[in-house]
Structures are given as structure tokens and as C-alpha cells.
C-alpha positions in Angstrom: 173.3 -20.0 24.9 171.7 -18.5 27.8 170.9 -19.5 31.1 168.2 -19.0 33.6 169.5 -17.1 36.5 167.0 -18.8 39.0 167.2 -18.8 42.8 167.7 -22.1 44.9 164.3 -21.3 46.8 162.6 -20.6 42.7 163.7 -23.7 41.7 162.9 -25.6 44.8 159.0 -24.5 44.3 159.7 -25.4 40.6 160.7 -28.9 41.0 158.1 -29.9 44.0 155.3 -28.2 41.7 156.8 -30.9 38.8 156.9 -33.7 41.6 153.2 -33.2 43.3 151.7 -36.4 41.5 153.5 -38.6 43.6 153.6 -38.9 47.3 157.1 -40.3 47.8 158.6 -38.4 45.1 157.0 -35.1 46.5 158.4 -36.4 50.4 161.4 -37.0 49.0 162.4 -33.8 47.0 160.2 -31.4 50.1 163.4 -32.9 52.2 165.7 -32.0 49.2 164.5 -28.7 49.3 164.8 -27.5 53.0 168.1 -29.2 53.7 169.8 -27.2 50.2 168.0 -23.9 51.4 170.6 -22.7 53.9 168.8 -20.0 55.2 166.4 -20.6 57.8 164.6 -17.6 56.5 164.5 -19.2 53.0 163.1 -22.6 55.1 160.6 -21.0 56.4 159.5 -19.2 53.6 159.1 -22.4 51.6 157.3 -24.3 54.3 155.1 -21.5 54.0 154.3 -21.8 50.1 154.2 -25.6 50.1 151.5 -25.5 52.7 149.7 -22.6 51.0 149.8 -24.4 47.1 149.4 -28.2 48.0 147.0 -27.8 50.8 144.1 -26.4 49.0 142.3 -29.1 47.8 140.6 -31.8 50.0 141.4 -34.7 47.9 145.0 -33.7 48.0 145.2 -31.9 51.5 145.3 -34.9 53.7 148.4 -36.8 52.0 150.2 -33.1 51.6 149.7 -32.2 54.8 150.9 -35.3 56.1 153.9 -35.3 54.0 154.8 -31.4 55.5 153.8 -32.2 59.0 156.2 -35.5 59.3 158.9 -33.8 57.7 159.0 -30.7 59.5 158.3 -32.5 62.8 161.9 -33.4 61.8 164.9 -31.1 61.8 166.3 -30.9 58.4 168.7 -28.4 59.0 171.8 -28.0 56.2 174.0 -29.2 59.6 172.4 -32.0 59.2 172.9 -32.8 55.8 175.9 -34.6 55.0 177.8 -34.6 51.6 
């Protein structure tokens, strides 16, 4: 059996793509994502996407982009993350 050989920053987009129907879920797993991306490059990059794919729509702009701006507001740095 195979697996998928799938970068952290793929499969954050994949999993906040699965999660975008709900507004907590979507918070919670954005915050997920940046702190298990340990490259601020990689951070960046994915703020970058999340903004450009869930902001596009009116309906769904204003909770989005309140979701984004809150969290990265924030510092969610992998120093920050503890295990």
C-alpha cells in the first residue's frame, strides 16, 4: 500500500478546505495550521492562500476574514506552541 507523499503546508490547505463550513472548526484548525508550519515563509504563504480562497465571496468574506484577522493579530509562532 502506498502513501501520499504530501507537504505539511498541502495538507494544511487540504484540511481547512474540508473544515470551511464551520466557523469554529475553520478557527480552530487555521490556528492548527500556522503553529505546525515552522517556517515563517511557509506561514506566510498560507495566510496568503486562506485569505485569497475564503475571502472571495461576500456571504462568506465577513466571518473569514474575521476569523484570519483575530488570529493573525495573534502570534502563533511554533515557539509558542507547546507539546
Amino acid at each position: 500500500m502506498g502513501r501520499f507523499n504530501v507537504s505539511m503546508f498541502e495538507y494544511c490547505k487540504i484540511v481547512l478546505e474540508k473544515l470551511s463550513f464551520n466557523r469554529l472548526l475553520f478557527k480552530k484548525e487555521y490556528r492548527k495550521s500556522l503553529r505546525f508550519l515552522e517556517d515563517p515563509e511557509d506561514q506566510t504563504r498560507f495566510r496568503r492562500w486562506a485569505r485569497q480562497r475564503f475571502g472571495r465571496t461576500a456571504a462568506r468574506r465577513t466571518d473569514v476574514n474575521s476569523v484570519l484577522d483575530a488570529t493573525d493579530a495573534k502570534s502563533y509562532s511554533p515557539k509558542s506552541y507547546s507539546r
